[in-house]
N, C-alpha and C positions, 0 to 999 in steps of 0.2 A: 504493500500500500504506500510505505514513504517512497519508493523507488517511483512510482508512477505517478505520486505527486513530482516530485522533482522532476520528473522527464518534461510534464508538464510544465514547469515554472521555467523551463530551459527554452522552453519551445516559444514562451510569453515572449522573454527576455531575444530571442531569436529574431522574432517578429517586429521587437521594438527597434531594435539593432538596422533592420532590412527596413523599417520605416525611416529611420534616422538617414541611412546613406541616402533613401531615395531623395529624402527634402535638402541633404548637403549637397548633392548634386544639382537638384533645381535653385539652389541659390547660387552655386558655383558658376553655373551660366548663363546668368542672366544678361541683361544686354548694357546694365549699369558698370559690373564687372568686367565684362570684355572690354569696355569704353576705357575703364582705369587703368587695363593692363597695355592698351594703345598708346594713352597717355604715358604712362610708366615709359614704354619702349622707345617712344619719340625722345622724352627728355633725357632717357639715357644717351640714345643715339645722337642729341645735340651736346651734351657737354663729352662724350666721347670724341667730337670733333673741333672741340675747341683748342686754339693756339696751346702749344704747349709751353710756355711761359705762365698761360691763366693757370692751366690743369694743374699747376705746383698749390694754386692756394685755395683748390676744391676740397 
């Protein structure tokens, strides 16, 4: 009887776990985040191309 309780309470926790990825996933890509990560990659790619004289006091 405890065994098949526990199997059960595994299976809850299973479910909640396969819930959780689902919804980190749907906020993972959302179209506010991809924006960020555009931004992110642009403003790297400009101060990666800055004189290298400035790049000493980034």
């Amino acid at each position: 009887n405890d065994l098949a309780r526990i199997e059960s309470e595994i299976e809850k926790h299973q479910q909640a776990i396969a819930e959780l990825e689902l919804e980190r996933n749907r906020v993972m890509f959302t179209p506010y985040l991809s924006r960020l990560k555009k931004e992110y990659e642009l403003r790297r790619q400009e101060t990666m191309t800055l004189k290298p004289t400035l790049s000493v006091f980034l």
